[in-house]
C-alpha positions as CSV (number, residue, x, y, z in Angstrom):
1,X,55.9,96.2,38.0
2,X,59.5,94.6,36.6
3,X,58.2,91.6,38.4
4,X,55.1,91.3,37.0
5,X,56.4,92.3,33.2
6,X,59.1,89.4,34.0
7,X,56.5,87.0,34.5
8,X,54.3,87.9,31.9
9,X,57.4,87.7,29.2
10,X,58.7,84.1,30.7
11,X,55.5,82.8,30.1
12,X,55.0,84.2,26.6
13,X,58.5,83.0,25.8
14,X,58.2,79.6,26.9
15,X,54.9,79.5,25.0
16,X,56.4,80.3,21.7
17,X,59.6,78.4,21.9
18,X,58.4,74.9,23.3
19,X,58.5,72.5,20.2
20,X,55.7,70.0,19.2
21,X,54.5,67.8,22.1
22,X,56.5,69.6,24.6
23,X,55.0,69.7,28.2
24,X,55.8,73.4,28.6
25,X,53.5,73.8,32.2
26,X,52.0,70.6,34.8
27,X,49.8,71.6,37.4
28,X,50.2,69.5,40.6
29,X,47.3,67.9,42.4
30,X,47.4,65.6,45.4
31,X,49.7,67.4,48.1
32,X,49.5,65.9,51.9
33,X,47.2,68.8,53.7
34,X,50.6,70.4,55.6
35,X,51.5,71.3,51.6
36,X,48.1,71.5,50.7
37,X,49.3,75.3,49.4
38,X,50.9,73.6,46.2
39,X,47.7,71.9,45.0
40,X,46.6,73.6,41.9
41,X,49.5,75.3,41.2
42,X,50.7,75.7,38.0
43,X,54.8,75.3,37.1
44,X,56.1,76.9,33.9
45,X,59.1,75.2,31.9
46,X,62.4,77.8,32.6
47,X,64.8,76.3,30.7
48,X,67.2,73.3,31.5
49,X,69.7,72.1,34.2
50,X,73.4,70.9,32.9
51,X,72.2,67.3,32.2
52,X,70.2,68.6,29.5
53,X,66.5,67.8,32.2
54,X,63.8,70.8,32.0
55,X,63.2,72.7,35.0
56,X,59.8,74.3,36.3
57,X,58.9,77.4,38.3
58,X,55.2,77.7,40.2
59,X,53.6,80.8,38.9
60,X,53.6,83.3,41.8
61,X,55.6,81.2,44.5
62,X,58.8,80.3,45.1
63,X,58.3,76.6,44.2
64,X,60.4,74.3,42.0
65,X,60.5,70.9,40.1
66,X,63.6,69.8,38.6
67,X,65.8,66.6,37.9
68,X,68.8,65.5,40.4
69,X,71.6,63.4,40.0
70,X,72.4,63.7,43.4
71,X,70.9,65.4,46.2
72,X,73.8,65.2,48.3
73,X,77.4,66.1,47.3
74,X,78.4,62.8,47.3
75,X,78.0,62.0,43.7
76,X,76.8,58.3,43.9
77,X,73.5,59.3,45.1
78,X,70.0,58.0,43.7
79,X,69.1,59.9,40.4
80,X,65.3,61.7,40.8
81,X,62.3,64.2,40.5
82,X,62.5,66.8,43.0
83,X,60.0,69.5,44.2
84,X,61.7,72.2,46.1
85,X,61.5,75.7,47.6
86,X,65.0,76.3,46.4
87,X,65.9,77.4,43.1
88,X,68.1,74.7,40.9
89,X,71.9,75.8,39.9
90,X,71.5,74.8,36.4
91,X,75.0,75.1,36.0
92,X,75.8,72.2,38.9
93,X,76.0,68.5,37.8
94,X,74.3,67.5,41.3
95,X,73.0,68.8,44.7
96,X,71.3,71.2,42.2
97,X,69.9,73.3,45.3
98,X,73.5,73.5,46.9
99,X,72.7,72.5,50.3
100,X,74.8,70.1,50.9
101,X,71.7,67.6,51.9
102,X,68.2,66.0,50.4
103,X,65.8,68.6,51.7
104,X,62.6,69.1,49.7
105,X,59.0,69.0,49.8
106,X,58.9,66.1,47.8
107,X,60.8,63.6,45.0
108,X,60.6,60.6,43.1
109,X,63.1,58.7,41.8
110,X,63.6,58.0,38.2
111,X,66.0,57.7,35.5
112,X,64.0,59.5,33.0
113,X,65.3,63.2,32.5
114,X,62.8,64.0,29.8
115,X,60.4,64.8,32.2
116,X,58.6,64.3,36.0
117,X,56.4,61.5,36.2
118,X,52.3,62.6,35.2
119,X,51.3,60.4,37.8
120,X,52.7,58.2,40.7
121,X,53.8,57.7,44.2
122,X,55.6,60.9,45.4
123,X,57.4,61.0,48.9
124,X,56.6,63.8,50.2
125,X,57.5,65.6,53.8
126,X,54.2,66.1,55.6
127,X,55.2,68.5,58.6
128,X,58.4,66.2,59.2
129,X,56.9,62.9,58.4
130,X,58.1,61.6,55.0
131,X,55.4,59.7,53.0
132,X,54.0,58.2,49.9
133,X,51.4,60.9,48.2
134,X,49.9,60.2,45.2
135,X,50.3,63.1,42.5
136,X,49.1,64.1,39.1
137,X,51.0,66.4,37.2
138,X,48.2,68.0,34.4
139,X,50.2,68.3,31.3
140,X,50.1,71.2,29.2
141,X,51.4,70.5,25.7
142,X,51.4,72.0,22.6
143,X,49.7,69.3,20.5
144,X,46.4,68.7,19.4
145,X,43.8,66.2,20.5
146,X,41.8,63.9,18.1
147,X,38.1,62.9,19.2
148,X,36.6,59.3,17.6
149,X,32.9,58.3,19.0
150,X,31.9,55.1,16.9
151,X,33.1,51.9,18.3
152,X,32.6,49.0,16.2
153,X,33.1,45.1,16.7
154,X,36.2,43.7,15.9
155,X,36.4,41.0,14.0
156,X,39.2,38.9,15.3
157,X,37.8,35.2,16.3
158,X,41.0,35.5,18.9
159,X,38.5,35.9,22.0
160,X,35.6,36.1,23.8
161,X,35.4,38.8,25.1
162,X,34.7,41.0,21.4
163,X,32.9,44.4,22.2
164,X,29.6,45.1,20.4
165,X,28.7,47.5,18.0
166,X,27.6,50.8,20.2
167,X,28.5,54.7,20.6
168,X,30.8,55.5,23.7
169,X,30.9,58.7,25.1
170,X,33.4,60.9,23.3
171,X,35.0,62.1,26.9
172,X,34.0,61.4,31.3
173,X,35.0,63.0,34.4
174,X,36.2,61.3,37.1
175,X,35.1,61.7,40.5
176,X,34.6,59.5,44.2
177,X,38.0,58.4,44.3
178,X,39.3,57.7,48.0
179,X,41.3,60.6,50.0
180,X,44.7,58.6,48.6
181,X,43.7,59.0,45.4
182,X,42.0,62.0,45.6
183,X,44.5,63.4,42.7
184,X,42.1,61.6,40.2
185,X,38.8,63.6,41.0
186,X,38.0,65.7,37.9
187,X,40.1,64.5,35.5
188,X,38.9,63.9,32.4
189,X,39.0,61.1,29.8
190,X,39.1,61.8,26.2
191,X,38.3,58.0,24.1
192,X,41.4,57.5,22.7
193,X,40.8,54.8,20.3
194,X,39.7,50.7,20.3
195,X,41.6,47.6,21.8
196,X,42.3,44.4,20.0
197,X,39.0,43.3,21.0
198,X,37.2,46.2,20.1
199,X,36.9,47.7,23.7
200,X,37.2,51.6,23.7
201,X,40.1,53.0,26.2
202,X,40.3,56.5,27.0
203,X,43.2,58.3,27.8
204,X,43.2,61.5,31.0
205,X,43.5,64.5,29.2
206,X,47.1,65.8,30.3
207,X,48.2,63.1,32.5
208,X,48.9,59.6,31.3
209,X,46.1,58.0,33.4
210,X,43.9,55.5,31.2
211,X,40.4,53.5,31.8
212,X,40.5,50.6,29.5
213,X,38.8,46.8,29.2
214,X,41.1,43.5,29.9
215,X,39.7,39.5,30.0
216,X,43.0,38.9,31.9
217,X,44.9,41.5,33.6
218,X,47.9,39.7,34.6
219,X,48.0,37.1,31.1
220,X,48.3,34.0,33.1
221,X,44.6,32.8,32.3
222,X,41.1,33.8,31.4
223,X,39.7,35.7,34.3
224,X,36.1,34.6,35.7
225,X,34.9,38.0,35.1
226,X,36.7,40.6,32.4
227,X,37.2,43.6,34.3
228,X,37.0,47.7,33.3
229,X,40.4,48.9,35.1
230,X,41.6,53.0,35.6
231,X,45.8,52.0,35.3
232,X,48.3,54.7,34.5
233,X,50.0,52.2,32.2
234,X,48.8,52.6,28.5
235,X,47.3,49.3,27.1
236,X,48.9,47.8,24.0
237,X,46.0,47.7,21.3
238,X,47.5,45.1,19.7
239,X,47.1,42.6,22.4
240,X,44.3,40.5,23.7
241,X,45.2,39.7,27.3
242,X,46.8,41.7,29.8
243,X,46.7,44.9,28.2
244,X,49.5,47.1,29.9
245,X,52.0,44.0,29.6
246,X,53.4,43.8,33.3
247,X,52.3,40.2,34.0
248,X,50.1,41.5,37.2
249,X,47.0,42.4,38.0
250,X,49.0,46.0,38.9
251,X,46.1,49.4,38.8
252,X,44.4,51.9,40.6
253,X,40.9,50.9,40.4
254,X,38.7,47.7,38.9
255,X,35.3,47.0,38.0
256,X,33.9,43.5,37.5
257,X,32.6,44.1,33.1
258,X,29.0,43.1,32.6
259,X,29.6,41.3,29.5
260,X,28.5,43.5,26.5
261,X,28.2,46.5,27.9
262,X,30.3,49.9,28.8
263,X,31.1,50.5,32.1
264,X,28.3,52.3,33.9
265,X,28.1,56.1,34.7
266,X,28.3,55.3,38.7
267,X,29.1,51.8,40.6
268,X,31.1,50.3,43.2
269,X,34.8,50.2,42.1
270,X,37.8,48.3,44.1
271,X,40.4,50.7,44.7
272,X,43.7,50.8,46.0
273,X,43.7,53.8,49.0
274,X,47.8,53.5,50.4
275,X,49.3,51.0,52.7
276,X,46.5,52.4,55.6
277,X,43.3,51.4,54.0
278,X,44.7,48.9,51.3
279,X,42.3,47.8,48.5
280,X,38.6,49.4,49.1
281,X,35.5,49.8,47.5
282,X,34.6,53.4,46.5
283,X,31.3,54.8,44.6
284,X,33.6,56.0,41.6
285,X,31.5,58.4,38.9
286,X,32.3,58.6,35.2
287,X,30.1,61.3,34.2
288,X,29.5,62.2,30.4
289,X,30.9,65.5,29.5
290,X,30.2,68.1,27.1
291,X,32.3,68.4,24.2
292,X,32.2,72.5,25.4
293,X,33.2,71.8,28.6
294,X,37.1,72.3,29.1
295,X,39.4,72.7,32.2
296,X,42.4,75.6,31.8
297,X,44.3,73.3,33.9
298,X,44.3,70.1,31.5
299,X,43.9,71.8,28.0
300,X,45.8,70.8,24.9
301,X,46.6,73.9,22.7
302,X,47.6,74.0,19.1
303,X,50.9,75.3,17.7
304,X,48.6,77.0,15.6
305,X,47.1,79.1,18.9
306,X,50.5,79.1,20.6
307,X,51.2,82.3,18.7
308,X,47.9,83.9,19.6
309,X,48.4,83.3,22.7
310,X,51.7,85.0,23.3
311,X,50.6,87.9,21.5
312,X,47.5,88.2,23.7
313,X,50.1,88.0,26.6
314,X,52.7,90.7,25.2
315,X,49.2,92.6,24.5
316,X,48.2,92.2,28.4
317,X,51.7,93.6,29.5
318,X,51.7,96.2,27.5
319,X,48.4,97.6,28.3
320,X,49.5,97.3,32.4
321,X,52.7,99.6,31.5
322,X,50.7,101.8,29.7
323,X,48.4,102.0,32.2
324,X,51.0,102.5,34.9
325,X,52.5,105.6,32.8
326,X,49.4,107.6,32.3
């Protein structure tokens, strides 16, 4: 029972004191099969380690995901994401799980402490093996979303490639995506706003995964065919050729555009499936979804709700204690 009321209260704390825009809970999609037991769980924000990086716990397992310094004790290690069985010191500068070595289920390395990565190449230990898995960490934040539908022409003479007047769907699911990416099954895209050109882009809802229209994906000249590209970069909206601004042709996914119109509901897509299968084609679906439709595990919640929902919490662990005493 302490166990449970601890749980209950952590959550409804973190709820109610994670400022605006805050990630406050990720939900973790894309685990090898050996750790196929973390997929779809959810980790809460506890607090923060001593160099100021937030630090999650999985809801009802001993699972972690915190930043390092240094895994090892040696201090000159590689700074990154880690996801651990181990519990972080939050009072230690480095080898935050005191074991004197790198052991973890999986990490990424980074110099951002703000936060882990939403989406990227993870190496994870599969049964001994260490290897590149693609994960999605679902954001839960505690902004609000805004939805547009209209797109209209631009009316720059800058290019060619101008997108006509017509409605685009307000949001699409994703699904077909190879077993590498399988991460990006069922996430959905919330239209986000217009390119340069006019073009609607659409931004994952939770996860900074976009689909957006480029003429030239890498800026060094017109492409033969514009192309419809799923790229975890966001595009600038402000420019009219290679819209994430790498200078490569660098993305998940791409699908020749047929000039004038959006890209279709199903179709053949090129995809990039790890170092085994390389760039394939996969039937990817984009599937209109209903405005109603809403998944717990990618939601945006208001501040205005954030209080609601803590007291519904604090109301839930009450009733359980009372109905323990009687």
């Amino acid at each position: 029972m302490a166990k449970l009321l601890a749980g209950v209260v952590a959550v409804a704390a973190t709820v109610v004191s994670a400022s605006q825009g805050e990630p406050w809970m990720f939900t973790l999609t894309g685990a090898c099969d050996v750790e196929g037991g973390i997929d779809g769980m959810s980790f809460v924000k506890q607090g923060s380690t001593r160099s100021g990086a937030p630090y999650y716990k999985a809801m009802h397992a001993e699972k972690y995901i915190y930043y390092d310094p240094d895994c090892m004790t040696s201090t000159d290690g590689t700074p990154r994401w880690i996801i651990d069985d181990n519990k972080p010191d939050v009072t230690r500068d480095h080898d935050l799980d005191n074991d004197g070595a790198c052991n973890y289920i999986a990490r990424m390395n980074s110099d951002d402490i703000s936060q882990p990565p939403t989406s990227g190449d993870w190496t994870m230990n599969c049964a001994g093996n260490y290897q590149l898995q693609f994960l999605i960490l679902l954001e839960l934040t505690t902004t609000g979303s805004l939805t547009t539908t209209m797109i209209g022409a631009s009316t720059t003479q800058l290019t060619t490639t101008r997108a006509p007047v017509f409605t685009a769907p307000k949001s699409v699911t994703l699904s077909g995506a190879c077993a590498y990416k399988r991460a990006m099954n069922g996430l959905t895209y919330d239209l986000a706003g217009t390119s340069f050109d006019g073009w609607p882009f659409y931004k994952a809802k939770g996860v900074d995964e976009y689909i957006y229209h480029d003429a030239d994906c890498d800026g060094a000249g017109p492409n033969i065919v514009s192309m419809w590209l799923l790229d975890s970069d966001k595009p600038n909206t402000t420019a009219t050729r290679d819209l994430d601004g790498d200078g490569k042709c660098n993305y998940h996914a791409r699908l020749d555009s047929t000039p004038g119109k959006m890209f279709p509901t199903s179709a053949a897509w090129r995809m990039y499936c790890g170092e085994a299968e390389g760039w394939i084609s996969v039937e990817l679906t984009l599937k209109e979804t209903s405005d109603k439709v809403l998944g717990t595990s990618n939601m945006v919640i208001s501040s205005a709700t954030r209080g609601g929902i803590a007291a519904s919490v604090a109301a839930l662990a009450l009733a359980i204690i009372r109905a323990r005493v009687a």
